[in-house]
N, C-alpha and C positions, 0 to 999 in steps of 0.2 A: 618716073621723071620728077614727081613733085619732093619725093627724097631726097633727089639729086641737089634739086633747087635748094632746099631748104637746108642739106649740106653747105653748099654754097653759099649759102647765106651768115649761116654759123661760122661759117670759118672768117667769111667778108668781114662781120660786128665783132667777132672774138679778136683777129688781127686790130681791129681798131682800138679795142680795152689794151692791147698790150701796152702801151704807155701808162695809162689807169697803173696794171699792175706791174706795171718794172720790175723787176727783181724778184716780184713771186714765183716763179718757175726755179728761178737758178736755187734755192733752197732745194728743191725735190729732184733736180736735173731735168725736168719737164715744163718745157714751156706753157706758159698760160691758155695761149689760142690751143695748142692740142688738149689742155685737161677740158677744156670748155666743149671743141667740135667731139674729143671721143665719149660725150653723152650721148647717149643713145635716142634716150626720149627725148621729141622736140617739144612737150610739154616744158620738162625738166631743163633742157638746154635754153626755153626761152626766159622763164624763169631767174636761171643764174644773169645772164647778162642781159637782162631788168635791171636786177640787184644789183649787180656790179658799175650800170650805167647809172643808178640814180645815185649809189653809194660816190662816184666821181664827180656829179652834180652836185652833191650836197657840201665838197669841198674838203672831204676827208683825204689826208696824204696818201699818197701812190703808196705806201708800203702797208699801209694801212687795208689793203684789198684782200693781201694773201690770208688775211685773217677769215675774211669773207671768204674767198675760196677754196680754203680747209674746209668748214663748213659744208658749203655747197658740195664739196666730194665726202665726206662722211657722209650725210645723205642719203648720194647716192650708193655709196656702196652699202647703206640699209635699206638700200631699196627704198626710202622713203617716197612718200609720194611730192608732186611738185607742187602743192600747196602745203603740205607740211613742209618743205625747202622753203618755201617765199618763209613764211612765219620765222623758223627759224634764222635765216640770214636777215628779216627785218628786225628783227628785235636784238640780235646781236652788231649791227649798222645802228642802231639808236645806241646801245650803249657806250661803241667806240666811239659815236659825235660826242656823247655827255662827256667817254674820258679826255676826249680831246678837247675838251673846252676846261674842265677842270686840271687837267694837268700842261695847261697851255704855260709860256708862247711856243714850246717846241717839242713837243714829247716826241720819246722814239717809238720807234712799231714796235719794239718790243715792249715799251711803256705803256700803248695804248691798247695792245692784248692783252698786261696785268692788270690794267684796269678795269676793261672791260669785263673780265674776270671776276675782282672783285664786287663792280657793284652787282651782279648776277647773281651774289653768293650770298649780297644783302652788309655789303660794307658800306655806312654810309657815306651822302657825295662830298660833304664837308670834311673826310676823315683825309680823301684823295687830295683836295684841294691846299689841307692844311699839309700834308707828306712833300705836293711842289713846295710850300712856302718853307719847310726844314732845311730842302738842298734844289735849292733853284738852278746849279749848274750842275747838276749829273743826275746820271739815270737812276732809276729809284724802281727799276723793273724788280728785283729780288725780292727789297722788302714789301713790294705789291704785293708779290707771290708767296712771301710766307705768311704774310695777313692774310690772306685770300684761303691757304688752308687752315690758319687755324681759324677763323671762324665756318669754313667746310666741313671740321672736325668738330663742331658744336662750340667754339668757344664762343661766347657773346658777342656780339662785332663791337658795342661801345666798348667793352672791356681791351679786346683783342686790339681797339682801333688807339687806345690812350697806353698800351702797354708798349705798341709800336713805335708811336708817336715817343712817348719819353725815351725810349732806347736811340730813337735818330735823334734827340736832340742830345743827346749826352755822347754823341758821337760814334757811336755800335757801326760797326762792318757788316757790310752785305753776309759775315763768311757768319761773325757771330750771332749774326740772328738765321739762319739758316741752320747753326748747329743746335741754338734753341728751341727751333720749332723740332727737330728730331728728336731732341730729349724728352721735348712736350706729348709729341704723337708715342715715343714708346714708353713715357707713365700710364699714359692710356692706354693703353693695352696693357699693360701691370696692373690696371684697375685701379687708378688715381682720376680724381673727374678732370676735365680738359681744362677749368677754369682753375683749381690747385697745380695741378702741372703749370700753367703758363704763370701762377702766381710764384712756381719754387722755382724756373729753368731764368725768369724774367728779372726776379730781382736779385738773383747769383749773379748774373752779366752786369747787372746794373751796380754793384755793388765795387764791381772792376771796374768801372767807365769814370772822369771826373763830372763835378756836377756843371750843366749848360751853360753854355756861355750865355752872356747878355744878349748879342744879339740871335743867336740860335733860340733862346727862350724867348726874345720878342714874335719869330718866326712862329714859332710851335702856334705862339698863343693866337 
């Protein structure tokens, strides 16, 4: 009977998050409240929607949840235990607040999962702040994520962070810095160190690009 209850209960707080996480379910075809109630453990199940209740408290956008509840189901399917879930979804809710404060007034989910990303990886919070002030009106999710590996791939993050930074100002495409970073990642494996690769793939592009404008180089700076 106390199973019963405590089903019931999960399901009662999980239906309530679903506002919290709108639209995290339709990515997986799985709605929120069932990823939540078909946790087994009610350790582990109270745990996530803690996390998920305080993560709503703390005024991070609704899209911004599914990132937390990726998480919270990786986890589980490592079996992890539910204080290694609390650690991990709190320490990755700290970092989406910091990206959402630095990549503010509006970042998208997908903006504030590259960031969260990067600073995890050790990009620093100035580098994200200065990348909103490059392109204040669009998303900036791509070149999060190819900064994000090349410094996961050992390149230096100030390096990686000023290499990035002068390619968005000098106007680089999402597509051309993404075929960079592939160039980068397979001199490295040809046995080129990661810091030479992004210095030969980095200023070939740049060499195609015109030089910043005035107000784009006010931005950077």
């Amino acid at each position: 009977m106390k199973n019963k209850n405590m089903t019931r209960y999960a399901a009662f707080v999980a239906a309530a998050l679903v506002a919290a996480i709108s639209g995290a379910g339709a990515q997986q075809g799985v709605q929120p409240e069932r990823r939540i109630t078909a946790i087994s453990d009610d350790a582990t199940r109270s745990v996530v929607i803690e996390q998920l209740t305080l993560a709503k408290e703390s005024g991070l956008p609704a899209g911004a949840m599914e990132p937390l509840m990726a998480k919270a189901m990786e986890g589980v399917a490592k079996k992890a235990t539910s204080k290694s879930i609390r650690s991990a979804m709190d320490a990755l809710q700290k970092r989406l607040r910091k990206a959402n404060d630095l990549l503010a007034p509006s970042p998208t989910v997908d903006e504030l999962s590259a960031g969260a990303d990067a600073l995890y990886v050790g990009v620093p919070e100035r580098t994200l702040k200065q990348m909103r002030q490059a392109a204040p009106r669009r998303s900036i999710a791509v070149e999060l994520g190819v900064l994000t590996e090349l410094v996961a791939r050992s390149v230096p993050p100030a390096k990686a962070s000023k290499m990035v930074l002068d390619l968005m100002a000098r106007g680089a495409t999402g597509a051309q810095l993404t075929a960079m970073n592939t160039a980068v990642q397979s001199d490295v494996a040809a046995g080129l160190t990661p810091e030479a690769a992004l210095d030969r793939h980095g200023r070939g592009i740049m060499s195609l690009l015109p030089p910043p404008s005035a107000v784009t180089g006010a931005n950077h700076r």
